[in-house]
N, C-alpha and C positions, 0 to 999 in steps of 0.2 A: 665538620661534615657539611656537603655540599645540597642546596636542597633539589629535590627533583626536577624543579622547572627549568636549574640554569646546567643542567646536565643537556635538554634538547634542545635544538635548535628550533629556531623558531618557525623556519619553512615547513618543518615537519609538523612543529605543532600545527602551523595553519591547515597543512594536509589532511590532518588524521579529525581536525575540527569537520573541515567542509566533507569528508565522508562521510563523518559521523551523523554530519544535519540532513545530507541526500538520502542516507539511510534512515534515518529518523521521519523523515516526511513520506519517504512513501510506503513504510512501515503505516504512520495516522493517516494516508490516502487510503490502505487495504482499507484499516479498522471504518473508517468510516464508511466506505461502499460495501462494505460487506453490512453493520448497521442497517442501513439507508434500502437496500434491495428487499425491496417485498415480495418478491420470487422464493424465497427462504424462509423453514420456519422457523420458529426461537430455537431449536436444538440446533439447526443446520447454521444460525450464525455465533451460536454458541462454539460450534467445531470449529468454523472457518476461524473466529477470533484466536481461539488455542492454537490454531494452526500457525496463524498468521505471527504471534508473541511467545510462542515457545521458542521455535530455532528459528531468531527474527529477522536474517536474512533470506535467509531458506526459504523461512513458513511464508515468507511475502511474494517471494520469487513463484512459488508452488500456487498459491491464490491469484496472483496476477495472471501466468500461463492459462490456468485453467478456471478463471471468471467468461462466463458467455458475454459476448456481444450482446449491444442493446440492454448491459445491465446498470446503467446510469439513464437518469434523465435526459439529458442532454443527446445521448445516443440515439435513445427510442425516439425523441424528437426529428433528429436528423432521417434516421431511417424510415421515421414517418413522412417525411415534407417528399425521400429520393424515391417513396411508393405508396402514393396518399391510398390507395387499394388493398394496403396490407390489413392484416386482421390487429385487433389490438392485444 
């Protein structure tokens, strides 16, 4: 019996690696920005987390789409510097 690694090719393995780690990462991108937002209370990033690691393609796709603008640091920075007038 043949074991399952020399069954695939190796291009494929490489493929099916580097989707796995783009998915993987921005999969711990959601988790993390959802964590991190203080716009949210513990229940609301409690959902988002479920959301985001139940069906964890999906659940990330569905969090990404519908995360507001300005909800990372870096953002609120920016859009503060492009309208030093905005409110905080």
């Amino acid at each position: 019996m043949m074991p399952m690694a020399a069954t695939v090719p190796f291009g494929d393995s490489l493929l099916l690696l580097i989707a796995f780690l783009t998915l993987a990462s921005i999969s711990v991108f959601a988790f993390v920005d959802v964590v991190r937002r203080r716009d949210l209370s513990r229940s609301w990033k409690g959902l988002w987390i479920v959301v985001v690691f139940v069906p964890p393609f999906l659940g990330t796709l569905v969090y990404l789409l519908f995360r507001p603008a300005g909800a990372t640091r870096a953002e609120r920075e920016a859009m503060e510097k492009a309208d030093p007038d905005s409110p905080r």
